[in-house]
Structure formats: C-alpha cells, structure tokens
VEXROVO-444905 format. One record per atom (N, C-alpha, C, O): residue number from 1; atom name; x, y, z. Coordinates in steps of 0.1 Angstrom, whole numbers. Each point is the difference from the previous one (the first is absolute). Last residue first. Layout:
R pos site  east north    up
R NUM   CA     X     Y     Z
...
***
This chain:
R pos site  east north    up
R  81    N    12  -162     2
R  81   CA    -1    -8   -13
R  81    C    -9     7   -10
R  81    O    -2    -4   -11
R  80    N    17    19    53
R  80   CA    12    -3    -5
R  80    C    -2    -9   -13
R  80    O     9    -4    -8
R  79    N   -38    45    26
R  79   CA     2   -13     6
R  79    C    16    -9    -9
R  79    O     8     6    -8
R  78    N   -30    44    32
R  78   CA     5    -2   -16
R  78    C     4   -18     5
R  78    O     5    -4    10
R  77    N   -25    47    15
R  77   CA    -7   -11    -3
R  77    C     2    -7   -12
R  77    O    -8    -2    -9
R  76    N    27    41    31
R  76   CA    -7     0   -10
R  76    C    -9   -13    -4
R  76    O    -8     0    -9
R  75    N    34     5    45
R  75   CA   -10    13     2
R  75    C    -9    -5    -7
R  75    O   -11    -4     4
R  74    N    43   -28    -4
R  74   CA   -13    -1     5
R  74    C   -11    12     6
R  74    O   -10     0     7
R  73    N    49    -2   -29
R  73   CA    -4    -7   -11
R  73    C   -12    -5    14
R  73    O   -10    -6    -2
R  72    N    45    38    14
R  72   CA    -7     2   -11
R  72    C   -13    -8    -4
R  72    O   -11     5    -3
R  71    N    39   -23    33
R  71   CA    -8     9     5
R  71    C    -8     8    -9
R  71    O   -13     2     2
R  70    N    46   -30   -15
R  70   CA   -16   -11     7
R  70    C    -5    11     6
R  70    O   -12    -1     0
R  69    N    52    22   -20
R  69   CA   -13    -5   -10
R  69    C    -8    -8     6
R  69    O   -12     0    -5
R  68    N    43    17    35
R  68   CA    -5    10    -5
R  68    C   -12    -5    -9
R  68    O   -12     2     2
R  67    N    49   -32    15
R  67   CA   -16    -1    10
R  67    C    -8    14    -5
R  67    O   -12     0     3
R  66    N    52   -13   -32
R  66   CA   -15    -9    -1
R  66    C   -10     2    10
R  66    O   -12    -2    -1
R  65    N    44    45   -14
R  65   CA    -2   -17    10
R  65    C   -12    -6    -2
R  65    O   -11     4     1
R  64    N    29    26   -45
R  64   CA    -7     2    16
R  64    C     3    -9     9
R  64    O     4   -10    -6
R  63    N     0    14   -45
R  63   CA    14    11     9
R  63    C    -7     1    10
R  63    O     0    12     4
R  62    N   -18   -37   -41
R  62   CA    -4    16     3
R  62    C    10     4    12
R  62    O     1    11     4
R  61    N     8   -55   -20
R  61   CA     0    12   -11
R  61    C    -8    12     4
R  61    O     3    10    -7
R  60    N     4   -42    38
R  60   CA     9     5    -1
R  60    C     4     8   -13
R  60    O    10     8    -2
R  59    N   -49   -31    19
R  59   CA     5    19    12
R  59    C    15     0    -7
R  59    O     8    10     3
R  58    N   -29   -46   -30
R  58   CA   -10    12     3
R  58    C     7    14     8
R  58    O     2    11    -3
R  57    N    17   -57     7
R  57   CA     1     9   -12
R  57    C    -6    12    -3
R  57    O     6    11    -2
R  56    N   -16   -34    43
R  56   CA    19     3    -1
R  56    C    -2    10   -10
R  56    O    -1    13     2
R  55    N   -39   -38     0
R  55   CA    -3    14     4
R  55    C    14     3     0
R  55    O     2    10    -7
R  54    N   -27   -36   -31
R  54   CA    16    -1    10
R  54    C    -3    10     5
R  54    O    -4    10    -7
R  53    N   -25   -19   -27
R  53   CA    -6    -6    16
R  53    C    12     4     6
R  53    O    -1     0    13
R  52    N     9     7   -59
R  52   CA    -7   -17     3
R  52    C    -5    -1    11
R  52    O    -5   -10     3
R  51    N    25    49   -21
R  51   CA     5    -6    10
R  51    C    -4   -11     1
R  51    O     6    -8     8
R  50    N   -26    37   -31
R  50   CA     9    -3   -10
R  50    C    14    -8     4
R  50    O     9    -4    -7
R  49    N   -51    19    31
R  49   CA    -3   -10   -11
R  49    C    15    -8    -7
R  49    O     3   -12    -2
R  48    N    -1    50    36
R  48   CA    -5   -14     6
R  48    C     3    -7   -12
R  48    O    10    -7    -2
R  47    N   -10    48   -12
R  47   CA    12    -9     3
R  47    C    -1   -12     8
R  47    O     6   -10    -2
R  46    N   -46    37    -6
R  46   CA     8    -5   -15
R  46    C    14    -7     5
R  46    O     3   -12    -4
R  45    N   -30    28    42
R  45   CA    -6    -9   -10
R  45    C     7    -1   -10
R  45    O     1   -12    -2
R  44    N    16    49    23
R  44   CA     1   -14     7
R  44    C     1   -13    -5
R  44    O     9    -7    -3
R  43    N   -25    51   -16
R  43   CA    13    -4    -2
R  43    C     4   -17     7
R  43    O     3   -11    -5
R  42    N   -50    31    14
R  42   CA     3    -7   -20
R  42    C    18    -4    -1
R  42    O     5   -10    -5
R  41    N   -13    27    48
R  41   CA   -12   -11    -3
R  41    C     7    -4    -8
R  41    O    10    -7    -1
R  40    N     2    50     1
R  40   CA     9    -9    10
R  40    C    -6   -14     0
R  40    O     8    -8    -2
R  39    N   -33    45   -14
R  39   CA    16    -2   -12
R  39    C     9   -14    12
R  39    O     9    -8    -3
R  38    N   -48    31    21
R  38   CA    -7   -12   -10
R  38    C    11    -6   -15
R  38    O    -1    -8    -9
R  37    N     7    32    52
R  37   CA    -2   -10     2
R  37    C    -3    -7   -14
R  37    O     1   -11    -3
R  36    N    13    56    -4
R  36   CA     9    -6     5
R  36    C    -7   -15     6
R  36    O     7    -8    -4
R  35    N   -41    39    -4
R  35   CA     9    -6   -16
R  35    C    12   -10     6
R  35    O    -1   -12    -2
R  34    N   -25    28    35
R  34   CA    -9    -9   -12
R  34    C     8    -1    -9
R  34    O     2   -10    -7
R  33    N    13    45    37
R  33   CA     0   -19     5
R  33    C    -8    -4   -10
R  33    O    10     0    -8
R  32    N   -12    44    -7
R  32   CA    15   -10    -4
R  32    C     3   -12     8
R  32    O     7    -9    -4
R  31    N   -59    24   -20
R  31   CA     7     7    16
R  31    C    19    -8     2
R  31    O     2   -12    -1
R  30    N   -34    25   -46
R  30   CA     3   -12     7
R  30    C     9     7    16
R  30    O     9     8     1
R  29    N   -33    15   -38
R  29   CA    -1     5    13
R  29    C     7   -10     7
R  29    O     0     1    12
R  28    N     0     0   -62
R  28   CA   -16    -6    11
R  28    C     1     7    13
R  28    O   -11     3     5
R  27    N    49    15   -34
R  27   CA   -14     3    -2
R  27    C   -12    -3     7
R  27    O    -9     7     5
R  26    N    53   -27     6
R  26   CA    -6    14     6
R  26    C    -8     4    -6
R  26    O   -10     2     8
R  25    N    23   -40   -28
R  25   CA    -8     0    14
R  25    C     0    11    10
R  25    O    -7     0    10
R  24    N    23     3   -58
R  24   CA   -12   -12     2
R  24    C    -6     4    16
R  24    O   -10     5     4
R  23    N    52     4   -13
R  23   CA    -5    14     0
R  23    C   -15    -4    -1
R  23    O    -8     7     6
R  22    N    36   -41     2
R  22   CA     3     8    11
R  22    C    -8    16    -2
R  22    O    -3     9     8
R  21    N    11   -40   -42
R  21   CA    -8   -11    10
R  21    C    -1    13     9
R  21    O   -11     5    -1
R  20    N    45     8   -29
R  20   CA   -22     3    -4
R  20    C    -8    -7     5
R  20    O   -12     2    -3
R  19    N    56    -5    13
R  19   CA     0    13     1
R  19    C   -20     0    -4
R  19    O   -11     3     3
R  18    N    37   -44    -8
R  18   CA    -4     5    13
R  18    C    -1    12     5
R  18    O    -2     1    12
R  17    N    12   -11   -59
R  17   CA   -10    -7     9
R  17    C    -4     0    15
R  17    O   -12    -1     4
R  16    N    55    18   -22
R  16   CA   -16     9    -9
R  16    C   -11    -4     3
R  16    O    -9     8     4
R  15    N    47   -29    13
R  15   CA    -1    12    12
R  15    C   -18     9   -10
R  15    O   -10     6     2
R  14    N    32   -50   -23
R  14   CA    -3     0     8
R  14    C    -6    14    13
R  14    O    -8    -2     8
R  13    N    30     9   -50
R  13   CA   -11    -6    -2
R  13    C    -6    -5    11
R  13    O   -12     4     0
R  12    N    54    11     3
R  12   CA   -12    10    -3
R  12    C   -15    -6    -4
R  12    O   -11     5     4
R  11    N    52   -29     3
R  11   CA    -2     4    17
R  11    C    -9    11    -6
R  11    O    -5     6    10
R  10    N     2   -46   -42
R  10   CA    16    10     2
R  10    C    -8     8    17
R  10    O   -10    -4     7
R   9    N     8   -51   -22
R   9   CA   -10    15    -2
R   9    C    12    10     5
R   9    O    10    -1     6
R   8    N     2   -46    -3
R   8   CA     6     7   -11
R   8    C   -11    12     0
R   8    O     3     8    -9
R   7    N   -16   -36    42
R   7   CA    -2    -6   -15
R   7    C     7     9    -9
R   7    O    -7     3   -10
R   6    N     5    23    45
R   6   CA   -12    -9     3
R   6    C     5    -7   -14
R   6    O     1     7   -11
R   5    N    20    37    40
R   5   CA     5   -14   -12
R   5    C    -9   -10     2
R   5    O     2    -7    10
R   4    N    -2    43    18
R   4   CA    13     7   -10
R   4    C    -4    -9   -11
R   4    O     2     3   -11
R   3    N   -16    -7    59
R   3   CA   -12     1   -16
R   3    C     9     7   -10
R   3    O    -6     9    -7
R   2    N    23   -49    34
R   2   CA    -2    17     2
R   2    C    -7     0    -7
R   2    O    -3    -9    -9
R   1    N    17   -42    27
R   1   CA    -3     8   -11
R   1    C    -5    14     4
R   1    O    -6     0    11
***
C-alpha cells in the first residue's frame, strides 16, 4: 500500500495530515531521530498486528528483509505478541 491510497482516502487527505503532524512536531522542537524512530516503532507495530505475529508477512508488507525487521523490532523493543 502507498500513501497515494489508504482505504479508498484520496492521496490529499492523507499528505494534509501528515503535513500538520510534521508542522505539530517542528513546533515542539521534536528532534527528527525521535520522530522517524518513533514513526518506525508505531509503523512496525501496527503491521506486526495486522500480521497476526507473521514476521515473513510483516517484512513483506513493509518492503524490508525479515533480518532488517528482527533487527528493527529489537531496537525498538517491539514484541511479536
């Protein structure tokens, strides 16, 4: 999935939102490793979920190697359940 197209969302609606997450967190001063780990986490984490636990599935809907996400997934300390 692109962010062109979430559930039929049109590719503006989606970029509008992430335009004001992003202006959100330059206001706080959010430092950009902190954002990018903490978008990579939550991203991970939701597909894990939606994966059942499948790590295959998992790297293979975010378009990585699985040895990339166990590595990920134990920066972040993301468990499989």
């Amino acid at each position: 999935m692109t962010i062109e197209r979430r559930r039929g969302a049109p590719r503006t609606v989606i970029s509008d939102r992430l335009e004001g997450l992003v202006e959100e967190m330059v206001d706080k001063e959010v430092q950009f490793n902190d954002a990018v780990r903490e978008f990579e986490k939550r991203f991970i984490t939701r597909v894990l979920g939606k994966c059942a636990g499948s790590l295959t599935k998992t790297a293979d809907t975010l378009g990585m190697h699985r040895n990339t996400l166990t590595r990920k997934m134990g920066e972040y300390k993301i468990n499989r359940t």
